[in-house]
N, C-alpha and C positions, 0 to 999 in steps of 0.2 A: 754322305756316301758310306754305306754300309758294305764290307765283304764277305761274304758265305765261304764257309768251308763246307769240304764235302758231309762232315755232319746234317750242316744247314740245309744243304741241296735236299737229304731225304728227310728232314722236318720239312721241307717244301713240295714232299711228295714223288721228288726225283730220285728213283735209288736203282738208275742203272750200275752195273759192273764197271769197274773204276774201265779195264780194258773197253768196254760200250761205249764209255762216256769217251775216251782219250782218242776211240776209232769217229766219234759222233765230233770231234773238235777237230778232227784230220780234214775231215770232208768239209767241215763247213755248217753243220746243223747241229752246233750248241756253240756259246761262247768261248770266248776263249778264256783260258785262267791268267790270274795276275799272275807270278811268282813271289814268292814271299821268303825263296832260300830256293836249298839245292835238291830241296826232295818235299818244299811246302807251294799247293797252290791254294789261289782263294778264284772266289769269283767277283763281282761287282752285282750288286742286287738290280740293280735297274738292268741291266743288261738278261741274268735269268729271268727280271718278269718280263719284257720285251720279248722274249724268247718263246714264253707262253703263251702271250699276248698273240703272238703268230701264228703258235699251234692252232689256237684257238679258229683264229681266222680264218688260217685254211680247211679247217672243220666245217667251218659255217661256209666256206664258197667262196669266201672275198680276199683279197689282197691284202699284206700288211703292208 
């Protein structure tokens, strides 16, 4: 089990505005962050590729 920080997220090609991302976790269409303290989050890596995995999907037509 690997966690990203939001470094990792835009080595992954993810480099929304931390505000995009925090608005895109409110709604529902990004994961959500571990907490690692009181002002650190991470993410879970299977969780972000699942996430793209979906994007994906829905590009192509099909359901994740």
């Amino acid at each position: 089990m690997r966690l990203l920080s939001p470094q990792d997220l835009v080595a992954k090609g993810i480099s929304f505005e931390r505000s995009q991302l925090f608005a895109l976790i409110k709604i529902g269409k990004f994961p959500k962050p571990v907490k690692m303290g009181l002002r650190r989050n991470a993410w879970l890596e299977s969780d972000v590729d699942d996430w793209i995995k979906q994007l994906v999907a829905e590009r192509d037509g099909a359901a994740a």
